[in-house]
TORPA-4810 file (N, C-alpha, C, O; in nm, 3 decimals):
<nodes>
NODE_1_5.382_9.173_1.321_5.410_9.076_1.425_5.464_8.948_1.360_5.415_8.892_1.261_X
NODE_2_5.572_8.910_1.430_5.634_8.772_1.358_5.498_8.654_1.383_5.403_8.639_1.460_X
NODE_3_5.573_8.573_1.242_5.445_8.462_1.258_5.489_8.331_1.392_5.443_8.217_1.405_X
NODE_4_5.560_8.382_1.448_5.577_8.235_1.591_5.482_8.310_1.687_5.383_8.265_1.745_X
NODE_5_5.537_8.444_1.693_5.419_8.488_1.810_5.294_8.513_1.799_5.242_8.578_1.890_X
NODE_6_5.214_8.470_1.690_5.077_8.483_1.676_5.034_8.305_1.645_4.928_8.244_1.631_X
NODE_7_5.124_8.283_1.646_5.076_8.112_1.620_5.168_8.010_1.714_5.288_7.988_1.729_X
NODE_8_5.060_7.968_1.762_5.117_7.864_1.865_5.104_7.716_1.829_4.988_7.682_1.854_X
NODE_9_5.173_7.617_1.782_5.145_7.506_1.765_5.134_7.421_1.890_5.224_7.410_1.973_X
NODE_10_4.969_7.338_1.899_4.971_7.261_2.025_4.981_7.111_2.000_5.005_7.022_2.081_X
NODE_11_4.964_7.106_1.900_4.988_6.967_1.817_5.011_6.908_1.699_4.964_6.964_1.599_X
NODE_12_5.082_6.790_1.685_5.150_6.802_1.512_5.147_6.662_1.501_5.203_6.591_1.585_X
NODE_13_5.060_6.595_1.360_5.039_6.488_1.330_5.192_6.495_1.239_5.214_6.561_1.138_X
NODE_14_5.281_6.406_1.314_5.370_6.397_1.255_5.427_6.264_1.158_5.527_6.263_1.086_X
NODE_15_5.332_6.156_1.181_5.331_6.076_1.068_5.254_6.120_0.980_5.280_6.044_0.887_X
NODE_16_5.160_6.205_0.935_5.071_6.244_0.839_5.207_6.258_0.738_5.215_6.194_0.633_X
NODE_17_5.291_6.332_0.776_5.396_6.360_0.608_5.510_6.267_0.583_5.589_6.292_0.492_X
NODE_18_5.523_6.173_0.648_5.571_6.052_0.656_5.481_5.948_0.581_5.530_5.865_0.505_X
NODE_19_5.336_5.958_0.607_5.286_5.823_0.522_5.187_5.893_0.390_5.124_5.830_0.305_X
NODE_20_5.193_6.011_0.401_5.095_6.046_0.249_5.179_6.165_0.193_5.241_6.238_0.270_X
NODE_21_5.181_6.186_0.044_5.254_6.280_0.059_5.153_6.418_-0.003_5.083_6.397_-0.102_X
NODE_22_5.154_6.515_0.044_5.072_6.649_0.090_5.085_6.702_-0.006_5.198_6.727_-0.047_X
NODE_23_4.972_6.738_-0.076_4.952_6.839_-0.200_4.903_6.930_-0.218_4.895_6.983_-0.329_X
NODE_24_4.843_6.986_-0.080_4.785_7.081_-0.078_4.724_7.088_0.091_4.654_7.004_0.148_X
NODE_25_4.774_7.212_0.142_4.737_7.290_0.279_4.641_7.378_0.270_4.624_7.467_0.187_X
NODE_26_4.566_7.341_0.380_4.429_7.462_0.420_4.423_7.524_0.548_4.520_7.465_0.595_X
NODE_27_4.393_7.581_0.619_4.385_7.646_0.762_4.218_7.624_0.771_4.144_7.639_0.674_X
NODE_28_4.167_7.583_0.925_4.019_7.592_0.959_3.987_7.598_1.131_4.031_7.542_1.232_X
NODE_29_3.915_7.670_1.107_3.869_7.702_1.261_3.791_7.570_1.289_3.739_7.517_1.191_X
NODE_30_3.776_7.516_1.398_3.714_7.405_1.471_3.609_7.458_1.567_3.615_7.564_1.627_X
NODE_31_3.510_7.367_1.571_3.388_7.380_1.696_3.413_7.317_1.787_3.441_7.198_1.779_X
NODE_32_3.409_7.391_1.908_3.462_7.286_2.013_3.359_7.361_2.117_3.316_7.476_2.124_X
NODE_33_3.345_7.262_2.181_3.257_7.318_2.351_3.368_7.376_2.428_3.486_7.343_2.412_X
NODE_34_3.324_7.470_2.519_3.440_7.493_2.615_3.560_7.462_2.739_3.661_7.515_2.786_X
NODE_35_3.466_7.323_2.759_3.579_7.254_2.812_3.685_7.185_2.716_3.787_7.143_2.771_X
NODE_36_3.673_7.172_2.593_3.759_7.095_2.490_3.846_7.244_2.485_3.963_7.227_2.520_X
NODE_37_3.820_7.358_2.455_3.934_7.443_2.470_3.996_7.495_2.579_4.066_7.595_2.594_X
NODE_38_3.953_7.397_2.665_4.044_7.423_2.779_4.122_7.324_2.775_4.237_7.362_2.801_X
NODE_39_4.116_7.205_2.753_4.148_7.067_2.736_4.299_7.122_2.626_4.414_7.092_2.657_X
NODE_40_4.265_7.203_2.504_4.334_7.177_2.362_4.450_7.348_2.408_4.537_7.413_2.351_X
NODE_41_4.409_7.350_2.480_4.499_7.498_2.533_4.616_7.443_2.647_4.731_7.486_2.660_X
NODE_42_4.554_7.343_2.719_4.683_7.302_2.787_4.766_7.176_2.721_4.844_7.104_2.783_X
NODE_43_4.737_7.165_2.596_4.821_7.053_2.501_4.780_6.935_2.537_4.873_6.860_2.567_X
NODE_44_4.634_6.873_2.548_4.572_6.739_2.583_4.523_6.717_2.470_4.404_6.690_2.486_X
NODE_45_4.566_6.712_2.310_4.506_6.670_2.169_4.603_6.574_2.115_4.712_6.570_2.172_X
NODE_46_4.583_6.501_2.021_4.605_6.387_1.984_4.572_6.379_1.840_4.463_6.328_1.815_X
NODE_47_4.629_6.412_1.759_4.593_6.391_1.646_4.635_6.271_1.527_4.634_6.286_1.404_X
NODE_48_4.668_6.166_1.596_4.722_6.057_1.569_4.610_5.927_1.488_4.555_5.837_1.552_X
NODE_49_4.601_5.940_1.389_4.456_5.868_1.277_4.398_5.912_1.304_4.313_5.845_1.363_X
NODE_50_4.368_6.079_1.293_4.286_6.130_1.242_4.244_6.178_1.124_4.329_6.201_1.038_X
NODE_51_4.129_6.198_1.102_4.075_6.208_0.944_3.935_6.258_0.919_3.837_6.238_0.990_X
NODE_52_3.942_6.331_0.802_3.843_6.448_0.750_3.777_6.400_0.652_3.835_6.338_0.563_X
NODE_53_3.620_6.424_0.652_3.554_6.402_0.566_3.442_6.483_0.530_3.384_6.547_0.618_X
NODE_54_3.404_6.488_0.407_3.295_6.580_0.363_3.187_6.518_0.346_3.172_6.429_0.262_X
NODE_55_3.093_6.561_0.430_2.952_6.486_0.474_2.847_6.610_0.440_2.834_6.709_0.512_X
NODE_56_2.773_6.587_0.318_2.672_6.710_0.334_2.682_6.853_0.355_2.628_6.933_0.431_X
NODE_57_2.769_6.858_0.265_2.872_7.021_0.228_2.916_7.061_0.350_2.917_7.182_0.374_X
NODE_58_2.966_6.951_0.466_3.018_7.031_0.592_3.157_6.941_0.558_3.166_6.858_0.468_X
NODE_59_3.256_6.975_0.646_3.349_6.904_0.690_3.328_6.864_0.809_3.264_6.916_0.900_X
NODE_60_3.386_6.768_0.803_3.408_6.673_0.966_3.533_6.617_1.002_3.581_6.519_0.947_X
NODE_61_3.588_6.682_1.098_3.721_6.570_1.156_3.692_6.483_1.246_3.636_6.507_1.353_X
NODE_62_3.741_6.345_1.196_3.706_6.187_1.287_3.828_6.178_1.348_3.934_6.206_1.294_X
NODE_63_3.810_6.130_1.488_3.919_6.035_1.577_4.023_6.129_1.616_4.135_6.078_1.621_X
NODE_64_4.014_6.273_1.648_4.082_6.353_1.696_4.029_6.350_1.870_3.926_6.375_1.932_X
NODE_65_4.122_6.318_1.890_4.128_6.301_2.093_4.115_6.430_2.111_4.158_6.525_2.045_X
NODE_66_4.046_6.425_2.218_4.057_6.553_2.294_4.036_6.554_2.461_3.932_6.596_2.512_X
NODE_67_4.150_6.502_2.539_4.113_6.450_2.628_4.022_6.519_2.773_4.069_6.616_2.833_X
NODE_68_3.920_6.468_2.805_3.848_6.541_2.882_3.958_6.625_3.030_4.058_6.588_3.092_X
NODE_69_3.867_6.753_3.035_3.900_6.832_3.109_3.879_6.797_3.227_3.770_6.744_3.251_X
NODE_70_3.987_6.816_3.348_3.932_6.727_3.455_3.872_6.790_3.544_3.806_6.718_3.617_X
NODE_71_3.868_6.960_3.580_3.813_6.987_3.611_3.666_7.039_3.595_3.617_7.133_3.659_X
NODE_72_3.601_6.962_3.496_3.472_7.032_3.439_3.375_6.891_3.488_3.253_6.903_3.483_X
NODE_73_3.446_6.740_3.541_3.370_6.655_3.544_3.236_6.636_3.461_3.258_6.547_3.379_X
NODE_74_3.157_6.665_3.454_2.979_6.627_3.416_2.993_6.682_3.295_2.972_6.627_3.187_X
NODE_75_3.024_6.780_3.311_3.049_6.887_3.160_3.102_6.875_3.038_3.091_6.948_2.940_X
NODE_76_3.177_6.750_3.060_3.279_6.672_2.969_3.196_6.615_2.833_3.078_6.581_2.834_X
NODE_77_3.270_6.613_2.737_3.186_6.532_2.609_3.301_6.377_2.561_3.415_6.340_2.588_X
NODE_78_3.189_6.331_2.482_3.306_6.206_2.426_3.460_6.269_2.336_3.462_6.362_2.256_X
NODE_79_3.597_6.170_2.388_3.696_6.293_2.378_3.692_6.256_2.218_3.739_6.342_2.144_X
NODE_80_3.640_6.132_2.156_3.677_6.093_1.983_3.571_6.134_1.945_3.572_6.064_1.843_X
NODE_81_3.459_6.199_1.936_3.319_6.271_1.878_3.434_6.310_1.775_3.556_6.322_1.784_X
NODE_82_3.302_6.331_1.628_3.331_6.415_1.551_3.338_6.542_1.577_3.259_6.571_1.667_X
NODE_83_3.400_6.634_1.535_3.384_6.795_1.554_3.372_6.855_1.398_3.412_6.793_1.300_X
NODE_84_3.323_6.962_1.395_3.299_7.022_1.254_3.387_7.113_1.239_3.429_7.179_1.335_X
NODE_85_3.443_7.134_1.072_3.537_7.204_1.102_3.494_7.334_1.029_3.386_7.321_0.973_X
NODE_86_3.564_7.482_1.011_3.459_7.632_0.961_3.535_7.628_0.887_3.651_7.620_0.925_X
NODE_87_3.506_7.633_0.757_3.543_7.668_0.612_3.413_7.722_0.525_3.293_7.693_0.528_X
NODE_88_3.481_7.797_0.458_3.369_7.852_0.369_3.334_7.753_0.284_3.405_7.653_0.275_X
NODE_89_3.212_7.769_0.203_3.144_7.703_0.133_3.218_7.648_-0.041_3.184_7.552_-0.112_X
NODE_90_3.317_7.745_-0.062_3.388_7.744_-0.190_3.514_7.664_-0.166_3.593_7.654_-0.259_X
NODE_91_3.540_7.608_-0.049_3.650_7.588_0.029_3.624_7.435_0.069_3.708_7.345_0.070_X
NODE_92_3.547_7.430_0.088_3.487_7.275_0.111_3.453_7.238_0.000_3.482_7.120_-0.022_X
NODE_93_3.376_7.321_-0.128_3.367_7.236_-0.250_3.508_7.184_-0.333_3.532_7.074_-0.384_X
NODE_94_3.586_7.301_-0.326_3.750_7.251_-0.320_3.805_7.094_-0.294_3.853_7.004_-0.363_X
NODE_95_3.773_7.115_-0.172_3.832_6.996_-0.092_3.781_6.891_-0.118_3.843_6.785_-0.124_X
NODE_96_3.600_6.910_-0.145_3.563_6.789_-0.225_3.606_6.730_-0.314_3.626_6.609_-0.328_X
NODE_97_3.631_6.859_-0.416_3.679_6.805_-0.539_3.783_6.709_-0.583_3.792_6.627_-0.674_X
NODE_98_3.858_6.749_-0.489_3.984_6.677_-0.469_3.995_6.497_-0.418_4.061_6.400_-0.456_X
NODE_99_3.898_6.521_-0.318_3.892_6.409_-0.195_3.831_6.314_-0.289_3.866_6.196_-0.293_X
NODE_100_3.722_6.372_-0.379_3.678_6.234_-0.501_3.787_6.145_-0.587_3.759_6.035_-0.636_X
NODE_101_3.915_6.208_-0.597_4.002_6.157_-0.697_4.070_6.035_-0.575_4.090_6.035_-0.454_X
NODE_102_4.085_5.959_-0.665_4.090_5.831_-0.620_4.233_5.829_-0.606_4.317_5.862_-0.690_X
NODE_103_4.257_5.770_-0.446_4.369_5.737_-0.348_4.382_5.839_-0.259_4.459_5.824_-0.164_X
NODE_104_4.297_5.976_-0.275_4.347_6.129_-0.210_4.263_6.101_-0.084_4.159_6.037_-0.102_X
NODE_105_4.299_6.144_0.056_4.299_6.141_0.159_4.289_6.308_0.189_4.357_6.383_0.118_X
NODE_106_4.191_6.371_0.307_4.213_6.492_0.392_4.268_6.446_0.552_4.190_6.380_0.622_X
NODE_107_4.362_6.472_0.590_4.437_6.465_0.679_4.485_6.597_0.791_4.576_6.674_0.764_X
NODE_108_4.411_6.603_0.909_4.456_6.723_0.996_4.620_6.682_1.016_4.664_6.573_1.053_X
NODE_109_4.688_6.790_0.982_4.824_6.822_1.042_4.920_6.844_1.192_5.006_6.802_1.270_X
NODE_110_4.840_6.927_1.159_4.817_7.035_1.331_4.701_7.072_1.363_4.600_7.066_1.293_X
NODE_111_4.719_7.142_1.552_4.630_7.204_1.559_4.692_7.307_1.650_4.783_7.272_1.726_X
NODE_112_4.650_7.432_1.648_4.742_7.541_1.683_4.649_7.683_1.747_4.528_7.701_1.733_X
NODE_113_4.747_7.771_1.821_4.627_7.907_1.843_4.663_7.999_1.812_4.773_8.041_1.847_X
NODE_114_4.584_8.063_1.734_4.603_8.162_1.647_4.489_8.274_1.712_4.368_8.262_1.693_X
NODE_115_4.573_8.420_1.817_4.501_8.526_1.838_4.391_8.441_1.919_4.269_8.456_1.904_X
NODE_116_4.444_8.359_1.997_4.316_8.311_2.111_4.214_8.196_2.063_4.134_8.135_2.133_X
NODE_117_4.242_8.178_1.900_4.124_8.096_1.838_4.232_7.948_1.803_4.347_7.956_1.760_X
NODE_118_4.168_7.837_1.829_4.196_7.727_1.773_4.179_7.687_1.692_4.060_7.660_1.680_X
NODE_119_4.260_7.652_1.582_4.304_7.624_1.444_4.319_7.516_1.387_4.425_7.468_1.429_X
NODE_120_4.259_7.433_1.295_4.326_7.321_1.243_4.392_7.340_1.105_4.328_7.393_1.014_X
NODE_121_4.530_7.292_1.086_4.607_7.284_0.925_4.560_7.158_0.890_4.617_7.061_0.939_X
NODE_122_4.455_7.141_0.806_4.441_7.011_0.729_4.492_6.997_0.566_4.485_7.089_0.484_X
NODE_123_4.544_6.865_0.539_4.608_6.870_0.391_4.559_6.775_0.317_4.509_6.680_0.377_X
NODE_124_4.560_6.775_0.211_4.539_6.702_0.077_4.634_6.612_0.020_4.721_6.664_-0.050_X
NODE_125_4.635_6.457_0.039_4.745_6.369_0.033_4.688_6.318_-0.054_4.572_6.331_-0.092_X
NODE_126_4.789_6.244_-0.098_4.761_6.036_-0.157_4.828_5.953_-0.119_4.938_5.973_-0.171_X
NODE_127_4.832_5.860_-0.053_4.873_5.746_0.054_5.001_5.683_-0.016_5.003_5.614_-0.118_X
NODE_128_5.104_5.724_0.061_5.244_5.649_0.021_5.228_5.492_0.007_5.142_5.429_0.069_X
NODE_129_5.315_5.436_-0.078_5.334_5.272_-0.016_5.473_5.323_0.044_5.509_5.430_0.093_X
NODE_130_5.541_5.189_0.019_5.642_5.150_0.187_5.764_5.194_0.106_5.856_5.252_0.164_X
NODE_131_5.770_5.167_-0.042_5.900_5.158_-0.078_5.879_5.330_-0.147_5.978_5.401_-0.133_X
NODE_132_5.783_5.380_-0.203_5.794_5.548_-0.172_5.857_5.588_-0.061_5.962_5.649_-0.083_X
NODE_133_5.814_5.568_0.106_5.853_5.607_0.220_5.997_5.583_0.256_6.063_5.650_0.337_X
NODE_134_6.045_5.463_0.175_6.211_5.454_0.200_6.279_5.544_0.099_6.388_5.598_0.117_X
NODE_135_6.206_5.555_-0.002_6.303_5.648_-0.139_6.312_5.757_-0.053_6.422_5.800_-0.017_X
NODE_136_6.151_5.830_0.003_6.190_5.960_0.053_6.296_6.007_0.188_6.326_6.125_0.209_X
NODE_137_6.343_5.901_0.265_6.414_5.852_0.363_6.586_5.834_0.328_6.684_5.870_0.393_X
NODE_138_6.572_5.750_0.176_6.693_5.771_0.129_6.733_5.899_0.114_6.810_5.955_0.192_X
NODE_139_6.671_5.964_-0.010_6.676_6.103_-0.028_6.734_6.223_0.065_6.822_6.308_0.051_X
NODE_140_6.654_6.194_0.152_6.692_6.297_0.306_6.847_6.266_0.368_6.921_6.358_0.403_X
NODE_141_6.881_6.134_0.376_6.949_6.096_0.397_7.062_6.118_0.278_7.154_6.186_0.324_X
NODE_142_7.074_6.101_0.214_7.185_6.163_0.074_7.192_6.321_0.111_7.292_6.376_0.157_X
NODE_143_7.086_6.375_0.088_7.064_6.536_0.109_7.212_6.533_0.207_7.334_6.538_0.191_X
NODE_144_7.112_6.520_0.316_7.250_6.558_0.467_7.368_6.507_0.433_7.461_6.588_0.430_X
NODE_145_7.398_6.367_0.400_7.559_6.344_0.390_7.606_6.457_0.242_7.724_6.459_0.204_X
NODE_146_7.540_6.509_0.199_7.554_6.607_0.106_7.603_6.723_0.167_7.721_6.746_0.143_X
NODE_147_7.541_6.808_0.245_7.563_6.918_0.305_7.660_6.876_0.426_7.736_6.962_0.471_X
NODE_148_7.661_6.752_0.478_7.835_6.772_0.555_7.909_6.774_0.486_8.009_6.832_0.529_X
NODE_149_7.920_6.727_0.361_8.072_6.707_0.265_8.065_6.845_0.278_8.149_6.876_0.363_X
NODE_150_7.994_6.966_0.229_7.997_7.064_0.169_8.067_7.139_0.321_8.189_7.159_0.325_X
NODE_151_7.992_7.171_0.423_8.044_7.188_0.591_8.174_7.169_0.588_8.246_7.263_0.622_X
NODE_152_8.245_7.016_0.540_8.364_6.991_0.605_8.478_7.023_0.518_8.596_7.007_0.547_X
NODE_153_8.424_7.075_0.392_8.566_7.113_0.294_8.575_7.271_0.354_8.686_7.324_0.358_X
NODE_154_8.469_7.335_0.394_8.493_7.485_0.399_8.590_7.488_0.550_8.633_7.595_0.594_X
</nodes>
């Protein structure tokens, strides 16, 4: 089965690779109550400053919206609660390891459904400054006027 039709992206922190630059990708299942996957199935997530931390060999993602379901009223939880995220135990010591080195950041990416289950891509950064973020901007920008020259001689 192609990988678009088993993976659905419902949301994409799209300054995350704009302001840190990513050294490493993980995939993790999330805990969510069932109105939050009803909420994260009709594309009501927000992953905009959000951020992961390792608290007592668990992971935790902070400040991920999840906006309440409206038909569940009472049933509803706070939409910025922490949620925990499922990684194995060798997998989180990983991520620790990493997250200790000084300037490195864990950062959710996306969040996506995979075979009915909701997914988070979280990555392993270190925090751009401003004039990194323009080099990489230049760059992109050279790239493309690169590949039209190449387009417009053929």
């Amino acid at each position: 089965m192609p990988q678009d039709e088993e993976r659905k992206t419902i949301a994409a922190n799209r300054k995350a690779r704009h302001e840190y630059s990513i050294e490493e990708t993980c995939h993790a299942g999330i805990a969510l109550v069932g109105t939050e996957v009803k909420s994260v199935r009709a594309g009501r997530v927000n992953l905009q400053d959000s951020f992961v931390r390792i608290e007592k060999g668990e992971a935790w993602v902070y400040n991920m919206h999840v906006s309440p379901y409206e038909q569940a009223n009472r049933w509803n939880v706070d939409p910025k609660r922490r949620r925990k995220l499922l990684l194995h135990k060798r997998e989180i010591n990983r991520l620790a390891g990493k997250y200790q080195e000084r300037g490195m950041a864990i950062i959710p990416l996306s969040v996506y459904l995979e075979r009915g289950y909701v997914k988070v891509e979280i990555g392993v950064g270190r925090g751009r400054k401003l004039y990194d973020r323009r080099e990489a901007i230049a760059a992109r920008e050279m790239e493309m006027e690169r590949k039209r020259e190449l387009a417009g001689r053929e």
